[in-house]
ROGU-394768 format. One record per residue (C-alpha): residue number from 1; residue in three letters; x, y, z. Coordinates in Angstrom, 1 decimal, m for minus. Layout:
! ROGU-394768
[pt NUM; "ALA"; [X; Y; Z]]
...
***
This chain:
! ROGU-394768
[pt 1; "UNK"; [1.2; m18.7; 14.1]]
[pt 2; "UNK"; [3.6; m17.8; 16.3]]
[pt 3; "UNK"; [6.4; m17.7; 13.7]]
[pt 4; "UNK"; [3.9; m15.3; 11.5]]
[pt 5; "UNK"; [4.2; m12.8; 14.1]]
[pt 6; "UNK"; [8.1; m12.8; 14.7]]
[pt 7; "UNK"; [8.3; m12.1; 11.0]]
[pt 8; "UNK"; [5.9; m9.1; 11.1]]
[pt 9; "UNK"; [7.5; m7.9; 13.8]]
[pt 10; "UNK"; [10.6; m7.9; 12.6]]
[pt 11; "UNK"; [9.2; m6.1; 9.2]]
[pt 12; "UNK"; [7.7; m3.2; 11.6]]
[pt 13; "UNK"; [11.0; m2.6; 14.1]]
[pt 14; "UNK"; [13.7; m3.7; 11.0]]
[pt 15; "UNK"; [12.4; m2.2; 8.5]]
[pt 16; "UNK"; [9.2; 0.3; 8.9]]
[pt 17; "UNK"; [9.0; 2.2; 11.9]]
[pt 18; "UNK"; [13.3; 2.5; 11.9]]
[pt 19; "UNK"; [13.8; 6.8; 11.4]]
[pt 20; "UNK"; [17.6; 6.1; 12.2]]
[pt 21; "UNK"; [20.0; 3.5; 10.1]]
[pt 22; "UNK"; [20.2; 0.1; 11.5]]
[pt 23; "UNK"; [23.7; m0.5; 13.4]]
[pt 24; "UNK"; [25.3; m3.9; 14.4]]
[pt 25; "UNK"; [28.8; m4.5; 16.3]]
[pt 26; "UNK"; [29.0; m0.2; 15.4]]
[pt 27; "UNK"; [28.5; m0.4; 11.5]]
[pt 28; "UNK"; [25.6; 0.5; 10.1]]
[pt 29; "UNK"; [23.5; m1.9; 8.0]]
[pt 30; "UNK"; [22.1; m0.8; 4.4]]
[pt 31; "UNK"; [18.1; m0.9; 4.2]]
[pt 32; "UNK"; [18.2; m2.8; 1.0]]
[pt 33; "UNK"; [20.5; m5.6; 2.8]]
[pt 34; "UNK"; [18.0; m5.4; 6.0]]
[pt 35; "UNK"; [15.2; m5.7; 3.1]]
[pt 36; "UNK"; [16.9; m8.4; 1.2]]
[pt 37; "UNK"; [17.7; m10.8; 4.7]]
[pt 38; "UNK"; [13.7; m10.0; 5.7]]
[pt 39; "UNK"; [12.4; m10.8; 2.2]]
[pt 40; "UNK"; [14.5; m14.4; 2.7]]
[pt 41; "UNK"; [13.7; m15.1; 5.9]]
[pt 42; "UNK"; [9.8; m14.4; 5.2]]
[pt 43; "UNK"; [10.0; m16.9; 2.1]]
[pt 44; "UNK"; [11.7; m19.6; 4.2]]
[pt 45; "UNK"; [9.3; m19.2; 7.0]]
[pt 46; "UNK"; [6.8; m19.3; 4.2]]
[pt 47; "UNK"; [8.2; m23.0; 2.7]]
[pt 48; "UNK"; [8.4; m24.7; 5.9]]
[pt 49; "UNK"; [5.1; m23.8; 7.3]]
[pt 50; "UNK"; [3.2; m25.3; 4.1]]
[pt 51; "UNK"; [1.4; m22.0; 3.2]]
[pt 52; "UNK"; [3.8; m20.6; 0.2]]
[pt 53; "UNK"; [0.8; m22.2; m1.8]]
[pt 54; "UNK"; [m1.7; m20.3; m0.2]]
[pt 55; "UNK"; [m0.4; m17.4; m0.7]]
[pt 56; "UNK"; [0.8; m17.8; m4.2]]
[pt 57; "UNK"; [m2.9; m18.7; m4.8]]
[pt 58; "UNK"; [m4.0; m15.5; m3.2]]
[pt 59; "UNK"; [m1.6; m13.2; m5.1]]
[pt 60; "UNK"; [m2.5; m15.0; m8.5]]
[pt 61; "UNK"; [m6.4; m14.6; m7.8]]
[pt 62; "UNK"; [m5.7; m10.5; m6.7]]
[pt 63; "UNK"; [m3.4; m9.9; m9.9]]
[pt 64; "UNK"; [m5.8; m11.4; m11.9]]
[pt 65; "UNK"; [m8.5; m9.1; m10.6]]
[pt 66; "UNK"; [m6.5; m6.1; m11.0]]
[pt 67; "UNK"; [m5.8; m7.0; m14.6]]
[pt 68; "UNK"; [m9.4; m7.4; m15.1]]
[pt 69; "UNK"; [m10.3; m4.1; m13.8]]
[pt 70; "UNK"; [m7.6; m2.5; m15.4]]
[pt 71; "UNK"; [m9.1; m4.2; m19.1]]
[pt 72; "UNK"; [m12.8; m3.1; m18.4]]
[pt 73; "UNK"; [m12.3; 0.6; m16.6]]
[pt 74; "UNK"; [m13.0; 3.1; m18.8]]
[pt 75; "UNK"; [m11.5; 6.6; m17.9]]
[pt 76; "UNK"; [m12.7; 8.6; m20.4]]
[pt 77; "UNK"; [m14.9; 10.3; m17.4]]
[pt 78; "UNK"; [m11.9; 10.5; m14.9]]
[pt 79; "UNK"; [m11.3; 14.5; m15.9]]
[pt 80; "UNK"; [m13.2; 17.0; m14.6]]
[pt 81; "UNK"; [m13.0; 20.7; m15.8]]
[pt 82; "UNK"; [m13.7; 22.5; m12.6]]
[pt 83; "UNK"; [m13.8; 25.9; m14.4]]
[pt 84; "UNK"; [m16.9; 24.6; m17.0]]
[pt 85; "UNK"; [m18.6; 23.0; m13.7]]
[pt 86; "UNK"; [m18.0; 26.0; m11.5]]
[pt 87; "UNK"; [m18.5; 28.9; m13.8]]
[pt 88; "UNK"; [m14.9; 30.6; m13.8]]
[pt 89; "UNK"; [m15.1; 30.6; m9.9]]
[pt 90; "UNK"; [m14.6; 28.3; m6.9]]
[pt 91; "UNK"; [m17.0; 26.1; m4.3]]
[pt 92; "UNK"; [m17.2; 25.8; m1.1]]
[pt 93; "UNK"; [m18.9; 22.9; 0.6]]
[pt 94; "UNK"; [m17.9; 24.7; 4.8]]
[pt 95; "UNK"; [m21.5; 24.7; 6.3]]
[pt 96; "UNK"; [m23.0; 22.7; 4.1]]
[pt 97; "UNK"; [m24.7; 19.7; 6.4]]
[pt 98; "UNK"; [m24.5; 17.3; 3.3]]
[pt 99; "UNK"; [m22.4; 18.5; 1.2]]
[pt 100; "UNK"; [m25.0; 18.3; m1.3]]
[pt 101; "UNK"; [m25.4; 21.7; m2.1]]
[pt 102; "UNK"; [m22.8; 24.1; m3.1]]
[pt 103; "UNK"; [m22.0; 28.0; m2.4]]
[pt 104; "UNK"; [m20.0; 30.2; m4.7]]
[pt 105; "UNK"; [m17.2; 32.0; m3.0]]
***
Protein backbone atom coordinates (compact mmCIF):
# COMPACT_ATOMS: atom_id res chain seq x y z
CA UNK A 1 0.00 0.00 0.00
CA UNK A 2 2.61 2.05 0.85
CA UNK A 3 4.33 1.78 -2.51
CA UNK A 4 0.68 2.75 -4.12
CA UNK A 5 0.96 5.97 -2.59
CA UNK A 6 4.66 6.95 -3.58
CA UNK A 7 3.49 6.33 -7.08
CA UNK A 8 0.47 8.68 -6.82
CA UNK A 9 2.35 11.02 -5.34
CA UNK A 10 4.80 11.17 -7.65
CA UNK A 11 2.04 11.40 -10.53
CA UNK A 12 0.51 14.58 -8.63
CA UNK A 13 4.05 16.68 -7.83
CA UNK A 14 5.84 15.08 -11.32
CA UNK A 15 3.49 15.41 -13.44
CA UNK A 16 -0.08 17.15 -12.46
CA UNK A 17 0.15 19.98 -10.21
CA UNK A 18 3.94 21.08 -11.94
CA UNK A 19 2.91 24.89 -13.68
CA UNK A 20 6.77 25.21 -14.23
CA UNK A 21 9.12 22.63 -16.34
CA UNK A 22 10.72 20.03 -14.29
CA UNK A 23 14.69 20.82 -13.81
CA UNK A 24 17.40 18.33 -12.61
CA UNK A 25 21.33 19.14 -12.10
CA UNK A 26 19.94 22.78 -14.15
CA UNK A 27 18.44 21.18 -17.37
CA UNK A 28 15.05 20.87 -17.72
CA UNK A 29 13.30 17.60 -18.22
CA UNK A 30 10.57 17.08 -21.08
CA UNK A 31 6.97 16.16 -19.70
CA UNK A 32 6.63 13.28 -22.13
CA UNK A 33 10.09 11.80 -20.70
CA UNK A 34 8.72 12.65 -16.95
CA UNK A 35 5.44 10.77 -18.41
CA UNK A 36 7.26 8.00 -20.06
CA UNK A 37 9.76 7.22 -16.60
CA UNK A 38 6.18 7.54 -14.37
CA UNK A 39 4.13 5.26 -16.83
CA UNK A 40 7.36 2.58 -16.27
CA UNK A 41 7.72 2.86 -12.95
CA UNK A 42 3.87 2.52 -12.25
CA UNK A 43 3.85 -0.81 -14.47
CA UNK A 44 6.80 -2.22 -12.52
CA UNK A 45 5.33 -1.36 -9.17
CA UNK A 46 2.31 -2.91 -10.71
CA UNK A 47 4.19 -6.55 -11.64
CA UNK A 48 5.93 -6.96 -8.44
CA UNK A 49 3.00 -6.25 -6.15
CA UNK A 50 0.80 -9.15 -7.91
CA UNK A 51 -2.06 -6.78 -8.87
CA UNK A 52 -1.26 -6.08 -12.84
CA UNK A 53 -4.04 -8.83 -13.05
CA UNK A 54 -6.39 -6.98 -11.20
CA UNK A 55 -6.25 -4.26 -12.88
CA UNK A 56 -6.09 -5.55 -16.26
CA UNK A 57 -9.34 -7.34 -15.19
CA UNK A 58 -10.83 -4.04 -14.19
CA UNK A 59 -9.90 -2.16 -17.40
CA UNK A 60 -11.18 -5.11 -19.55
CA UNK A 61 -14.67 -5.25 -17.61
CA UNK A 62 -14.94 -0.96 -17.98
CA UNK A 63 -13.98 -1.08 -21.76
CA UNK A 64 -16.37 -3.62 -22.30
CA UNK A 65 -19.12 -1.63 -20.67
CA UNK A 66 -18.26 1.44 -22.54
CA UNK A 67 -18.50 -0.50 -25.78
CA UNK A 68 -21.79 -1.73 -24.76
CA UNK A 69 -23.17 1.53 -24.10
CA UNK A 70 -21.67 3.01 -26.94
CA UNK A 71 -23.65 -0.12 -29.31
CA UNK A 72 -27.13 0.39 -27.48
CA UNK A 73 -27.25 4.48 -27.03
CA UNK A 74 -29.35 5.89 -29.39
CA UNK A 75 -28.71 9.77 -30.06
CA UNK A 76 -31.20 10.40 -32.30
CA UNK A 77 -32.76 12.66 -29.30
CA UNK A 78 -29.35 14.23 -28.20
CA UNK A 79 -30.34 17.69 -30.30
CA UNK A 80 -32.39 20.06 -29.15
CA UNK A 81 -33.72 23.08 -31.16
CA UNK A 82 -33.94 25.72 -28.58
CA UNK A 83 -35.55 28.24 -30.96
CA UNK A 84 -38.74 25.53 -31.78
CA UNK A 85 -38.84 24.86 -27.76
CA UNK A 86 -38.59 28.51 -26.85
CA UNK A 87 -40.53 30.34 -29.42
CA UNK A 88 -37.80 32.51 -31.19
CA UNK A 89 -36.86 33.85 -27.72
CA UNK A 90 -34.80 32.83 -24.59
CA UNK A 91 -35.46 31.35 -20.83
CA UNK A 92 -34.61 32.05 -17.88
CA UNK A 93 -34.77 29.72 -14.97
CA UNK A 94 -33.22 33.00 -12.09
CA UNK A 95 -35.98 32.78 -9.39
CA UNK A 96 -37.38 29.93 -10.18
CA UNK A 97 -37.33 27.63 -6.80
CA UNK A 98 -37.30 24.38 -9.01
CA UNK A 99 -36.45 25.17 -11.95
CA UNK A 100 -39.50 23.63 -13.12
CA UNK A 101 -41.11 26.35 -14.59
CA UNK A 102 -39.82 28.78 -17.12
CA UNK A 103 -40.03 32.73 -17.79
CA UNK A 104 -39.58 34.31 -21.08
CA UNK A 105 -37.04 37.07 -21.17
Amino acid sequence: MIVFLVVFLAWFFLYFFRDNPLVILNRPIDDRVVLVILTVFTIVDLVFTDVWLNVLVSVLVGAFIVTLHAAFRGTEDLYSDELDDSEGGLFSVVGSPTGARYTRV
